[in-house]
N, CA, C and O atoms as a Maestro MAE file, in Angstrom:
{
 s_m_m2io_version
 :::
 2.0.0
}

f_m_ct {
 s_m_title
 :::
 protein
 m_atom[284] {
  # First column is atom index #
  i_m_mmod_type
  r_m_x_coord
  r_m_y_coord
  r_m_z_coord
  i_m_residue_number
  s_m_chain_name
  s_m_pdb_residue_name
  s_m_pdb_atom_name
  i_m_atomic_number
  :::
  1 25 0.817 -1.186 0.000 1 A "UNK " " N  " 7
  2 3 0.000 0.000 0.000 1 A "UNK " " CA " 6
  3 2 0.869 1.260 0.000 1 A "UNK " " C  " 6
  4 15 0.759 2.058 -0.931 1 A "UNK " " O  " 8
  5 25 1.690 1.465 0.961 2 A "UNK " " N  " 7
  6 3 3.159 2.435 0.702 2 A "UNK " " CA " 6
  7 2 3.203 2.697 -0.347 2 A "UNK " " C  " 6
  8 15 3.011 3.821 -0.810 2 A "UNK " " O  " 8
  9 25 3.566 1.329 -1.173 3 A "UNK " " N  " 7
  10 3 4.719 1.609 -2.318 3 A "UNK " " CA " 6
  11 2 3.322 2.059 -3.184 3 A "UNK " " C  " 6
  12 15 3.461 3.011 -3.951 3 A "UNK " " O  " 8
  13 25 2.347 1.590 -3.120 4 A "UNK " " N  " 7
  14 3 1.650 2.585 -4.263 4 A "UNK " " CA " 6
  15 2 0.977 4.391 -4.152 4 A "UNK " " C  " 6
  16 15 0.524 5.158 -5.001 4 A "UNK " " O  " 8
  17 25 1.199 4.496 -2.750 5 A "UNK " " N  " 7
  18 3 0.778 5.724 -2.559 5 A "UNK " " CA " 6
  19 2 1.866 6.652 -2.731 5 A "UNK " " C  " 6
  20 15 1.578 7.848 -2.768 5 A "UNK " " O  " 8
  21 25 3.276 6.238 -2.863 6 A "UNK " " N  " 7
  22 3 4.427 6.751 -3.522 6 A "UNK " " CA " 6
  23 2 4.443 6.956 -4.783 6 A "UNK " " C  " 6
  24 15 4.460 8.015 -5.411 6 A "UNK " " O  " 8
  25 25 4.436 5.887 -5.125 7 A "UNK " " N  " 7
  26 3 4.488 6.220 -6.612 7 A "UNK " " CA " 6
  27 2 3.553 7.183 -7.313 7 A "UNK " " C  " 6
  28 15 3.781 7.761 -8.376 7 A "UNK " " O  " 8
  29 25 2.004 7.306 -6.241 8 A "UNK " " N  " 7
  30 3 0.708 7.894 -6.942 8 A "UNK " " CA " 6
  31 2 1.511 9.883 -6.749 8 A "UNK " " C  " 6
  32 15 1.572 10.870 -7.483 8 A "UNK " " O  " 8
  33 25 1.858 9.611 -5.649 9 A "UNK " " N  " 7
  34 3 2.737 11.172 -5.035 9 A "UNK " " CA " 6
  35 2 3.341 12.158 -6.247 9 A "UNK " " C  " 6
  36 15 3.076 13.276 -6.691 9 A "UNK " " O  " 8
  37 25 4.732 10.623 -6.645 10 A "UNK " " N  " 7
  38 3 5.575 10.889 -7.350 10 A "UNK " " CA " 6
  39 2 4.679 11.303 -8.622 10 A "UNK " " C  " 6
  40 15 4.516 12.483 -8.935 10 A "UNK " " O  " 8
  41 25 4.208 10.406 -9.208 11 A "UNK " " N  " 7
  42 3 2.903 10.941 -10.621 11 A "UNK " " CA " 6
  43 2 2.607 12.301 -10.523 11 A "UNK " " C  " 6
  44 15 2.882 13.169 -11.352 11 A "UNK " " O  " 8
  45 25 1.932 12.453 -9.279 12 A "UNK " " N  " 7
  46 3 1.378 13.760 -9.276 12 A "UNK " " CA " 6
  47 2 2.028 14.756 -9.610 12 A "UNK " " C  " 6
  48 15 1.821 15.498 -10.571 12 A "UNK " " O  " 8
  49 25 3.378 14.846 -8.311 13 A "UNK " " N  " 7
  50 3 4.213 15.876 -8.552 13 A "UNK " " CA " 6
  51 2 4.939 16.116 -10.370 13 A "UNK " " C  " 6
  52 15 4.875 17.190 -10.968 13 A "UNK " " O  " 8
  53 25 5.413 15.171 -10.792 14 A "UNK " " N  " 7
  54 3 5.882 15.104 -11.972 14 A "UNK " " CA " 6
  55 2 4.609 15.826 -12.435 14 A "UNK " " C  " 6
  56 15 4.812 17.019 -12.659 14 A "UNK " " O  " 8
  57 25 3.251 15.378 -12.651 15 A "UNK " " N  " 7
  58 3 1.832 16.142 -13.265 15 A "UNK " " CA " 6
  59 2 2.025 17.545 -13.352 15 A "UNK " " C  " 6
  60 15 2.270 18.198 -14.367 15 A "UNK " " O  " 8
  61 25 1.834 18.107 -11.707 16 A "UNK " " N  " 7
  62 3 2.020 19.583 -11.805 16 A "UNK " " CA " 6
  63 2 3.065 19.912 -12.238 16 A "UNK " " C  " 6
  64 15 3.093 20.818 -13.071 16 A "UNK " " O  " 8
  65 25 4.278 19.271 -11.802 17 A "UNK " " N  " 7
  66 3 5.743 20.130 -12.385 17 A "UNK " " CA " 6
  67 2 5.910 20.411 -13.113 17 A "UNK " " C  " 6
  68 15 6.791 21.258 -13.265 17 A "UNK " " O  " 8
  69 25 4.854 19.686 -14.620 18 A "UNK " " N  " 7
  70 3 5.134 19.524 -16.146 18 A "UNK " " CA " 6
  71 2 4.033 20.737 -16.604 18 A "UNK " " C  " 6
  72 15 3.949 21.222 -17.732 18 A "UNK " " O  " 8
  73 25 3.141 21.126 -15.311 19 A "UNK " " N  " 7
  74 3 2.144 21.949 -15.324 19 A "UNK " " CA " 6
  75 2 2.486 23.432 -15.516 19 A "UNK " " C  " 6
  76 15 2.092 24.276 -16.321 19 A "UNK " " O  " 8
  77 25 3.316 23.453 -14.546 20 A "UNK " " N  " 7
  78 3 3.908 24.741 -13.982 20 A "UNK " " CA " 6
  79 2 5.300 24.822 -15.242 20 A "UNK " " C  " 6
  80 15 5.312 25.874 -15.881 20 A "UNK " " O  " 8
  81 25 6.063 24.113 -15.483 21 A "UNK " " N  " 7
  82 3 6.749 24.240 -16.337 21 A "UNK " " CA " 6
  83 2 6.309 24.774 -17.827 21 A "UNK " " C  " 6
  84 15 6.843 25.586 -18.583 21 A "UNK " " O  " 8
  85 25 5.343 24.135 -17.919 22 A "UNK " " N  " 7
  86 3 4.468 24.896 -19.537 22 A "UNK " " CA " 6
  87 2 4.161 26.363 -18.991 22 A "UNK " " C  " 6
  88 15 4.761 27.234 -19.620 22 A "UNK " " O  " 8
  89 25 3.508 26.729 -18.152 23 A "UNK " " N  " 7
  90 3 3.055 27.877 -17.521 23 A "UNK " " CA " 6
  91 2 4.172 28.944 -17.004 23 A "UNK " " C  " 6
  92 15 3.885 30.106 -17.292 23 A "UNK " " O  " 8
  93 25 5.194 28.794 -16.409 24 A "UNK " " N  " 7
  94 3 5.971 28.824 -16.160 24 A "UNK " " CA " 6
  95 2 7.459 29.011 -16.377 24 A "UNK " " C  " 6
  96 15 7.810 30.144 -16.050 24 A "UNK " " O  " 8
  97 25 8.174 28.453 -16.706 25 A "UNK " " N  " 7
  98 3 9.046 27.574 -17.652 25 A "UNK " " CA " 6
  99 2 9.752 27.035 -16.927 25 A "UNK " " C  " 6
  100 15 9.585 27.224 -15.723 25 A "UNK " " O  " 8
  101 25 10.952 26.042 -17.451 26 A "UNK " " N  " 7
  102 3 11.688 25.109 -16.958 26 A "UNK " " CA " 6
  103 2 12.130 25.727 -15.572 26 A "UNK " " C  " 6
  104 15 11.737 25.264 -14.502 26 A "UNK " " O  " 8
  105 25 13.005 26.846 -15.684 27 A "UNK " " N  " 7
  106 3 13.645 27.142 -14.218 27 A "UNK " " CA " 6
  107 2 12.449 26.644 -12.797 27 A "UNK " " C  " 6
  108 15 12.528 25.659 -12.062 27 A "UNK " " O  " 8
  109 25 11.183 27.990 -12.820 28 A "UNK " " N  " 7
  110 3 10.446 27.482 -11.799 28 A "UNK " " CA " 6
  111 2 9.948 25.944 -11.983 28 A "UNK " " C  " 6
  112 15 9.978 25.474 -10.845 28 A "UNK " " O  " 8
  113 25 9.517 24.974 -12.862 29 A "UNK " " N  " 7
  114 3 9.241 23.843 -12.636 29 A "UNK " " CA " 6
  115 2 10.503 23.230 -11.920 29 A "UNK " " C  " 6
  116 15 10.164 22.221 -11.302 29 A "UNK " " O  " 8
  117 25 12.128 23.564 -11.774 30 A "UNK " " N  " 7
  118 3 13.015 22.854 -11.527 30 A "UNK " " CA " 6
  119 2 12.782 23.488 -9.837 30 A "UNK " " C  " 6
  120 15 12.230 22.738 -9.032 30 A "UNK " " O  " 8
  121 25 13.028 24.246 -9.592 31 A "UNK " " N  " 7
  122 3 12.254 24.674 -8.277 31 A "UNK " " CA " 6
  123 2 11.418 24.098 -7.681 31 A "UNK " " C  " 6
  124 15 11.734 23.624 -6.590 31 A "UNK " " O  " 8
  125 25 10.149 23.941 -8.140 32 A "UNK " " N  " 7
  126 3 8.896 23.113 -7.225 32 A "UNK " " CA " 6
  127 2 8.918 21.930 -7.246 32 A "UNK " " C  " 6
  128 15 8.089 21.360 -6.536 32 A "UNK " " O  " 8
  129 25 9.857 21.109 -8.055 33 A "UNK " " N  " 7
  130 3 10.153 19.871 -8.479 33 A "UNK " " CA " 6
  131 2 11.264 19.555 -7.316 33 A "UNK " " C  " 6
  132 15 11.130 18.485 -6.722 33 A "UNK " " O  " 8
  133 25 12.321 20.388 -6.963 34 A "UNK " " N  " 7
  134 3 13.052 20.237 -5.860 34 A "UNK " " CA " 6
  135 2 12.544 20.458 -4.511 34 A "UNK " " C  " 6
  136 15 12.751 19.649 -3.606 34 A "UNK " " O  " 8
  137 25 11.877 21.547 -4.356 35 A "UNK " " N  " 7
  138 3 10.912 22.043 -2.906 35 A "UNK " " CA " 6
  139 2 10.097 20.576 -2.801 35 A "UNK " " C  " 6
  140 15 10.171 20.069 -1.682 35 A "UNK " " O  " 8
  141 25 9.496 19.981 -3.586 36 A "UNK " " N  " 7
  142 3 8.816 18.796 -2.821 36 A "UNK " " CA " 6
  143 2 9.651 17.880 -2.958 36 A "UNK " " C  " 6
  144 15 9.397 17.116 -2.026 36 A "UNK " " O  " 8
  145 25 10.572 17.427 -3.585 37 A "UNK " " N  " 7
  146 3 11.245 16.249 -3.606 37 A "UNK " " CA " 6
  147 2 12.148 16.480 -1.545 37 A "UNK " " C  " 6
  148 15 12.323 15.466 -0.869 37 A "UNK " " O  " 8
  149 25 12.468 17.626 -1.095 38 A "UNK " " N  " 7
  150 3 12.771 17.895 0.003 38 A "UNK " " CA " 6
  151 2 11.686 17.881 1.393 38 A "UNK " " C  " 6
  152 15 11.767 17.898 2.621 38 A "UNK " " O  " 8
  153 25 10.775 17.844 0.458 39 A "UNK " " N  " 7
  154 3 9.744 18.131 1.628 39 A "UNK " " CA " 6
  155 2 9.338 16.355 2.158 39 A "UNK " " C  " 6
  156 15 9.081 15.930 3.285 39 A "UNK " " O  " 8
  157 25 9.436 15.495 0.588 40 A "UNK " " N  " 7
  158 3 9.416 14.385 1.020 40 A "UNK " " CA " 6
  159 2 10.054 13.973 1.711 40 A "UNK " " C  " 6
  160 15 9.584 13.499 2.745 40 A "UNK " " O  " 8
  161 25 11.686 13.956 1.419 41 A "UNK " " N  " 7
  162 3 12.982 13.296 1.977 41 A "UNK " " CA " 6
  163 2 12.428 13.997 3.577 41 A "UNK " " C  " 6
  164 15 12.030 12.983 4.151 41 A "UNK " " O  " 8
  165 25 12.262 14.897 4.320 42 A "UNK " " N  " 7
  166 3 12.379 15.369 5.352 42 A "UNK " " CA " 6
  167 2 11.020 14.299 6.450 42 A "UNK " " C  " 6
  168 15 11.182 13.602 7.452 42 A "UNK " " O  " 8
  169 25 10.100 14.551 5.852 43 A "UNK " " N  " 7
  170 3 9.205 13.765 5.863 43 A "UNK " " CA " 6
  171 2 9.351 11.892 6.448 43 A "UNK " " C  " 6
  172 15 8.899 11.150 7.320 43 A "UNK " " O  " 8
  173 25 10.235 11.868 5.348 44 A "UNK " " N  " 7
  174 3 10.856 10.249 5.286 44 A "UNK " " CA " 6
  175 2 11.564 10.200 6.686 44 A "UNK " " C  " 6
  176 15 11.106 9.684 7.705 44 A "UNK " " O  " 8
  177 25 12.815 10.861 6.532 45 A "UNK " " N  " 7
  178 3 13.548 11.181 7.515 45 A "UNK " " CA " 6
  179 2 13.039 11.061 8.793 45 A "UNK " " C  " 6
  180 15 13.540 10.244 9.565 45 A "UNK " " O  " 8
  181 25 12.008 11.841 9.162 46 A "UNK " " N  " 7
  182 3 11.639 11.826 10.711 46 A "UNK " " CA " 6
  183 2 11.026 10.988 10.761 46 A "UNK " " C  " 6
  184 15 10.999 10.477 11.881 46 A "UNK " " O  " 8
  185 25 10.180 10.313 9.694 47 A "UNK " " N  " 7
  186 3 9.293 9.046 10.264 47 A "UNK " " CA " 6
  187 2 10.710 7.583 10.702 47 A "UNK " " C  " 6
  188 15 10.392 6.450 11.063 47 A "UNK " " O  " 8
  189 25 11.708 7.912 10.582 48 A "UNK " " N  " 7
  190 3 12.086 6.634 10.194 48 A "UNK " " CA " 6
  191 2 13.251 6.952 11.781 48 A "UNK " " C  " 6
  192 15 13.842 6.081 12.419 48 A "UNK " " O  " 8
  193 25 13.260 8.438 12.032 49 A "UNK " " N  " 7
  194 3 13.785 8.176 13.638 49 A "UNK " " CA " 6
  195 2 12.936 8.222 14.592 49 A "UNK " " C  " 6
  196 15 13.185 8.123 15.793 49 A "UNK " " O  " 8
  197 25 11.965 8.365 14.112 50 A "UNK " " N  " 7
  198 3 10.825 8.534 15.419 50 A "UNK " " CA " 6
  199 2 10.376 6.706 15.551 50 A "UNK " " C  " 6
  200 15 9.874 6.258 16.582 50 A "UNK " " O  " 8
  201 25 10.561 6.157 14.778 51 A "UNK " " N  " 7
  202 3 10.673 4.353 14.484 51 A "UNK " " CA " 6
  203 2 12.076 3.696 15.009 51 A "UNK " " C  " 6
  204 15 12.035 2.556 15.472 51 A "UNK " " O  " 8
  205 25 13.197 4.334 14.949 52 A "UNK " " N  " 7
  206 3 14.375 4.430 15.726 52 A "UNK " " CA " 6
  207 2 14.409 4.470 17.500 52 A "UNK " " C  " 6
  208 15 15.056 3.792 18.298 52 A "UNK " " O  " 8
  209 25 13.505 5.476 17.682 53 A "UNK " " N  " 7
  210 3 13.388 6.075 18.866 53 A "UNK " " CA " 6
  211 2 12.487 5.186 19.684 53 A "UNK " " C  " 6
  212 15 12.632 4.915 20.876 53 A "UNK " " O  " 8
  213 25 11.341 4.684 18.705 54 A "UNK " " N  " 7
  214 3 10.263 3.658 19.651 54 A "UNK " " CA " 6
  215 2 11.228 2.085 19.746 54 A "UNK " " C  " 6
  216 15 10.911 1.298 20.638 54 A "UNK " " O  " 8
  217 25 12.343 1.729 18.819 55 A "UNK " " N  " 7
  218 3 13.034 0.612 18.982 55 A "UNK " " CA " 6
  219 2 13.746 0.662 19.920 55 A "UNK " " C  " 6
  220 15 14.137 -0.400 20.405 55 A "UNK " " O  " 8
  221 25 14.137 1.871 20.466 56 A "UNK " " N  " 7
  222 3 15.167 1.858 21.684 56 A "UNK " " CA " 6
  223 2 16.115 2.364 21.149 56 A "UNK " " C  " 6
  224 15 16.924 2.462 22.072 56 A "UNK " " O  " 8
  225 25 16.847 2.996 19.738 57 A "UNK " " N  " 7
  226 3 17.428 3.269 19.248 57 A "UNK " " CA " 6
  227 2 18.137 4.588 19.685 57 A "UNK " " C  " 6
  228 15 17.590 5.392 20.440 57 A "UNK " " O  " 8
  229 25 19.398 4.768 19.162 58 A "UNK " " N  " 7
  230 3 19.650 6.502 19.394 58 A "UNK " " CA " 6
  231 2 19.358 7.556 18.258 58 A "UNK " " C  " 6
  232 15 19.579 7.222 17.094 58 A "UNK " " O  " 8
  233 25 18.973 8.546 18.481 59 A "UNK " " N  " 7
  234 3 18.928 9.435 17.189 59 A "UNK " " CA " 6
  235 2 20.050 10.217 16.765 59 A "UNK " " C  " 6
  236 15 20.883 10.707 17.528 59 A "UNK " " O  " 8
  237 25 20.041 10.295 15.764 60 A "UNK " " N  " 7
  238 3 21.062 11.201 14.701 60 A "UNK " " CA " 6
  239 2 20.944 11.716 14.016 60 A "UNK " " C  " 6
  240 15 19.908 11.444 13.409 60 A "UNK " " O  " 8
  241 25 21.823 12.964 13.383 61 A "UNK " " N  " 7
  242 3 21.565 14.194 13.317 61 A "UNK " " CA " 6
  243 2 22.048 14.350 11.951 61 A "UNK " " C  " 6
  244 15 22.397 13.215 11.626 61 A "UNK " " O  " 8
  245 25 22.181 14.855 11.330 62 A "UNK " " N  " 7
  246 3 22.726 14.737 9.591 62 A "UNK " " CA " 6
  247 2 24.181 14.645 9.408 62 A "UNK " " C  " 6
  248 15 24.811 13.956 8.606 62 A "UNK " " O  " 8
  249 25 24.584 15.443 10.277 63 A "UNK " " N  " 7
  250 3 26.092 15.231 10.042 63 A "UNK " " CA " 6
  251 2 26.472 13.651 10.808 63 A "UNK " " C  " 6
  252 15 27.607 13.410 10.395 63 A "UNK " " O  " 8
  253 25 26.096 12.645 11.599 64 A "UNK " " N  " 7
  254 3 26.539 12.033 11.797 64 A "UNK " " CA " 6
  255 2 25.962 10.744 11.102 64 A "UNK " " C  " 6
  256 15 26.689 9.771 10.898 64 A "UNK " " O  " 8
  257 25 24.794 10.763 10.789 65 A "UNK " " N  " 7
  258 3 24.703 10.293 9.449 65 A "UNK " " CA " 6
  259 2 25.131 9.945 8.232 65 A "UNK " " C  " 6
  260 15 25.225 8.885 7.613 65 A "UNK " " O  " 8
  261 25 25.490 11.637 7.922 66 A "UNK " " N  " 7
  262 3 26.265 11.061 6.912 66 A "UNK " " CA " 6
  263 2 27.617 11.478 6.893 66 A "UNK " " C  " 6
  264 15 28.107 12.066 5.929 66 A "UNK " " O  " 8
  265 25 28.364 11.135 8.137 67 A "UNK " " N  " 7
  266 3 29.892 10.173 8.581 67 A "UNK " " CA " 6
  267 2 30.053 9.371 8.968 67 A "UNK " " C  " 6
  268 15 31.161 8.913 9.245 67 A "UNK " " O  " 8
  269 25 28.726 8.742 9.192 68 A "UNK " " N  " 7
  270 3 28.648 6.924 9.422 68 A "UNK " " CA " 6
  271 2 28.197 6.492 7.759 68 A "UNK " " C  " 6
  272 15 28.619 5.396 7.390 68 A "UNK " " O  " 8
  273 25 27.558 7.113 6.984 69 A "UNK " " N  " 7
  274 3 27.530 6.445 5.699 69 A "UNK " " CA " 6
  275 2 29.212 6.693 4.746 69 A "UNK " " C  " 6
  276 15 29.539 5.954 3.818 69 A "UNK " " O  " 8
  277 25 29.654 7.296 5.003 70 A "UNK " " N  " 7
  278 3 30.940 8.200 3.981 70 A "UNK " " CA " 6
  279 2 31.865 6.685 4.333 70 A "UNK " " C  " 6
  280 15 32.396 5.968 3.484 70 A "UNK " " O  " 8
  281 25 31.862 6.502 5.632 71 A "UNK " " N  " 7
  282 3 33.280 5.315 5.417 71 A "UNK " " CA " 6
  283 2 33.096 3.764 5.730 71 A "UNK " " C  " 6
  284 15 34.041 2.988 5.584 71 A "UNK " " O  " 8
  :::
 }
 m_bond[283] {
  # First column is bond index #
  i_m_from
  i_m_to
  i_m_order
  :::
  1 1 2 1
  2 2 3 1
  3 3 4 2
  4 3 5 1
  5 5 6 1
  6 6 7 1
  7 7 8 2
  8 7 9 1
  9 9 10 1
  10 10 11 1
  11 11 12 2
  12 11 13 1
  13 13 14 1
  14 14 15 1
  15 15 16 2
  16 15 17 1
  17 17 18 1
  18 18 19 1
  19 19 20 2
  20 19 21 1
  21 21 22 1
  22 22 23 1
  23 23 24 2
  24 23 25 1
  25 25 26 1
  26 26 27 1
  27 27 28 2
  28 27 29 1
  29 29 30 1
  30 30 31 1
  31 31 32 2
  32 31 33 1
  33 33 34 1
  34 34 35 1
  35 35 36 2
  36 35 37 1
  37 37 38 1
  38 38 39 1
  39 39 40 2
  40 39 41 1
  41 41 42 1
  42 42 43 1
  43 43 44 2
  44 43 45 1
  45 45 46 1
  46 46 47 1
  47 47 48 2
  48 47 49 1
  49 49 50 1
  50 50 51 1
  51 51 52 2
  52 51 53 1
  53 53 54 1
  54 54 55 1
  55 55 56 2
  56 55 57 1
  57 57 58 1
  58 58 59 1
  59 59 60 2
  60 59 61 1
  61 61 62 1
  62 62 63 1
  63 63 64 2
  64 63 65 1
  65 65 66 1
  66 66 67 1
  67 67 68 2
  68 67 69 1
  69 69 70 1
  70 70 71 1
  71 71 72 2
  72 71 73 1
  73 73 74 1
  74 74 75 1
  75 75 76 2
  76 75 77 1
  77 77 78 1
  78 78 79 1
  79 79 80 2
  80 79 81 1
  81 81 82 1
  82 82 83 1
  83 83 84 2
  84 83 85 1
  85 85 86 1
  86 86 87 1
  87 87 88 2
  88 87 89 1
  89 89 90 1
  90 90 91 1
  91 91 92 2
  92 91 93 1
  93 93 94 1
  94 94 95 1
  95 95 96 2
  96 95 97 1
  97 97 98 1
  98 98 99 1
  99 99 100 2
  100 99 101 1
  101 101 102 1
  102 102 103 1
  103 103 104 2
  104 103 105 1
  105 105 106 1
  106 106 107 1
  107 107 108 2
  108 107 109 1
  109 109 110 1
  110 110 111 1
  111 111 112 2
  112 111 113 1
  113 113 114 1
  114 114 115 1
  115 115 116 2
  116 115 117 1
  117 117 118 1
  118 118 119 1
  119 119 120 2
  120 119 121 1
  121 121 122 1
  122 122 123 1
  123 123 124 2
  124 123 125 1
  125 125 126 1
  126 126 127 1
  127 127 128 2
  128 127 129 1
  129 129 130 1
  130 130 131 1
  131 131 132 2
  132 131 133 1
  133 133 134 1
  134 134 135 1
  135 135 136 2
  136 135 137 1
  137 137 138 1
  138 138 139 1
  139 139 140 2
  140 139 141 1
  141 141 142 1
  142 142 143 1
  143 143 144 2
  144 143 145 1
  145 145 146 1
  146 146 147 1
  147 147 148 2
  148 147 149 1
  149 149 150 1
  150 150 151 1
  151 151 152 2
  152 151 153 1
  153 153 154 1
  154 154 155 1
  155 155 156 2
  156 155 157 1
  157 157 158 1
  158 158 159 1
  159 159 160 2
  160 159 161 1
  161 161 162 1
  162 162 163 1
  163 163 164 2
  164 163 165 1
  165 165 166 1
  166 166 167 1
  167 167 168 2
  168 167 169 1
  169 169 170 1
  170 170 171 1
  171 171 172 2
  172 171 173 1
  173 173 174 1
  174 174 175 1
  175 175 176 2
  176 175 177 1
  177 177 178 1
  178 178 179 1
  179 179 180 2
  180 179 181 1
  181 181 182 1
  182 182 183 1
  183 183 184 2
  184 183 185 1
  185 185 186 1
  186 186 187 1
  187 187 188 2
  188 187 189 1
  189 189 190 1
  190 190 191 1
  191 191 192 2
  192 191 193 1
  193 193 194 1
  194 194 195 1
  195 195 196 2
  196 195 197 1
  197 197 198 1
  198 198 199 1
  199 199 200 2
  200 199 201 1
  201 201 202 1
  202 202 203 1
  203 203 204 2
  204 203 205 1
  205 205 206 1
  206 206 207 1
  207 207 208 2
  208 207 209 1
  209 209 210 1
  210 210 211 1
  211 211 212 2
  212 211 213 1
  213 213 214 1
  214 214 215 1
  215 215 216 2
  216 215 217 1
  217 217 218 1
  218 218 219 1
  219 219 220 2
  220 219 221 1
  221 221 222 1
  222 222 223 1
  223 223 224 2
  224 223 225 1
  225 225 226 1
  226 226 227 1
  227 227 228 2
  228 227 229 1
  229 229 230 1
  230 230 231 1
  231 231 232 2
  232 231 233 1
  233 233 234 1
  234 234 235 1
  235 235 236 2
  236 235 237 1
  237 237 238 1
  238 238 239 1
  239 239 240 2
  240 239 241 1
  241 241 242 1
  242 242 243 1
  243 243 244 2
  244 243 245 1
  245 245 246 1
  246 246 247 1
  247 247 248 2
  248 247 249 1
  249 249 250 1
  250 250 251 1
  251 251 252 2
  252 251 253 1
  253 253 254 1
  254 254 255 1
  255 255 256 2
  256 255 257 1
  257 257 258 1
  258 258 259 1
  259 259 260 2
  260 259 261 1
  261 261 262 1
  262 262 263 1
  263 263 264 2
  264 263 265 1
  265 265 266 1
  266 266 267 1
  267 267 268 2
  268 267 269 1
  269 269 270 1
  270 270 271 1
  271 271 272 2
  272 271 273 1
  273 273 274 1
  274 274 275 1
  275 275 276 2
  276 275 277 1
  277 277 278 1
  278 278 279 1
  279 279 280 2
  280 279 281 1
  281 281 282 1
  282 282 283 1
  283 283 284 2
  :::
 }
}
C-alpha cells in the first residue's frame, strides 16, 4: 500500500511540475520539483527516527549520518 501511494505522489508531482513548467518555464518547474522532492525526503527522515526512537534506538543528526555512511 506504501509503495503505491508513492508512486501515486511521485505521478502527481511530476503532473504539476510539467504543469507549472508549460506555464511557467523550466527554471520554476526545476524549483517546485526540488521544494517537494525535500519536503518528502524530510518527511521520510523523521518518520524513520521517530521508528528508531520507539526501537530503543539513538537518534542522529545529519552530520553524523552522513559520517557513518561516507566510510
Amino acid at each position: 500500500m506504501k509503495k503505491i501511494y508513492n508512486r501515486t505522489i511521485l505521478l502527481i508531482a511530476i503532473t504539476i511540475g510539467s504543469i507549472v513548467g508549460i506555464i511557467k518555464g523550466t527554471e520554476a518547474k526545476q524549483k517546485w520539483m526540488f521544494k517537494i522532492k525535500i519536503r518528502n525526503e524530510e518527511k521520510r527522515q523523521l518518520a524513520q527516527q521517530k521508528k528508531l526512537l520507539k526501537g530503543g534506538g539513538v537518534p542522529l543528526d545529519d552530520i553524523e549520518i552522513a559520517a557513518y555512511h561516507k566510510s
